[in-house]
C-alpha positions as CSV (number, residue, x, y, z in Angstrom):
1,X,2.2,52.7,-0.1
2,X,2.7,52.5,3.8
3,X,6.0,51.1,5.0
4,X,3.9,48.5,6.9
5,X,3.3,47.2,3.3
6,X,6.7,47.4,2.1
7,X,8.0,45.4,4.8
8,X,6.4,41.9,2.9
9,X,8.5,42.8,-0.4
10,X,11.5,43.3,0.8
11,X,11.7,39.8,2.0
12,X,11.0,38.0,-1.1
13,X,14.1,38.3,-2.4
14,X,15.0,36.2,0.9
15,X,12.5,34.0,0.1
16,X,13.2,33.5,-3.7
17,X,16.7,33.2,-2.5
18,X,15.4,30.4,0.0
19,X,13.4,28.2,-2.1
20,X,16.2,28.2,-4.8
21,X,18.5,26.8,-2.4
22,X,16.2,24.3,-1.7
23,X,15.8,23.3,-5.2
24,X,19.4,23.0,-6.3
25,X,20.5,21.2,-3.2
26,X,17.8,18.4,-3.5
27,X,18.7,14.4,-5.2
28,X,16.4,14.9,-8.3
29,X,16.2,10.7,-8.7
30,X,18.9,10.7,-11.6
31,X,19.5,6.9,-11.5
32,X,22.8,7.2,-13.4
33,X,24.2,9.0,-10.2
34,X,25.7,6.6,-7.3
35,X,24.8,6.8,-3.7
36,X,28.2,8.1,-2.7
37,X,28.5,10.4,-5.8
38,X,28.9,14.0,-5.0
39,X,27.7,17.5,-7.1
40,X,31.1,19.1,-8.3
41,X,31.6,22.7,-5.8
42,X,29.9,25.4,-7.2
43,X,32.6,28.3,-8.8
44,X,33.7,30.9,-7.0
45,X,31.6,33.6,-8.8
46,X,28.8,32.2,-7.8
47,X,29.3,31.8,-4.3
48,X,30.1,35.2,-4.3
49,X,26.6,36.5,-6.3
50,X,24.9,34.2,-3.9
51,X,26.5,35.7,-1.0
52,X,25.8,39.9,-2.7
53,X,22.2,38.5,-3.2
54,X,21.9,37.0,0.5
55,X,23.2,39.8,1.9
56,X,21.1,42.3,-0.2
57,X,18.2,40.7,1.3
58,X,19.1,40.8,4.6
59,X,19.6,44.8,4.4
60,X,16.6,45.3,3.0
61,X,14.7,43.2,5.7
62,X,16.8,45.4,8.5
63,X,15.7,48.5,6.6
64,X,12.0,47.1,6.7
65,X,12.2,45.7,10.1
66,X,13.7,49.8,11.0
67,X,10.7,51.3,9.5
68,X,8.3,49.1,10.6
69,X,9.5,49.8,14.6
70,X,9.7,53.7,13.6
71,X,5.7,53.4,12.3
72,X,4.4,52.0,16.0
């Protein structure tokens, strides 16, 4: 496969990562829940796997991005 076609699947893990943020920060109608109530703060461990998956993606788009400028 040419690296012009990797470059397109190394950013869906960016874009899965993306559209799951989406999702889990949206109001999902729950009438039970109050206007003012708040979500409780996501733990620690998972802001950090969020944060090792974020930045995952963005390496591999710099490495696509690299071999994509090296194949013009």
């Amino acid at each position: 496969m040419s690296r012009a076609r990797w470059r397109p699947l190394a950013l869906l893990p960016a874009a899965a990562l993306g559209a799951l943020l989406l999702t889990g920060c949206g109001n999902h109608g729950h009438a039970a829940d109050s206007p003012g109530s708040a979500s409780p703060a996501p733990a620690a461990s998972e802001l950090a796997h969020m944060q090792k998956l974020l930045d995952d993606a963005d390496s591999a788009a710099a490495v696509a991005d690299s071999d994509a400028a090296a194949d013009k």
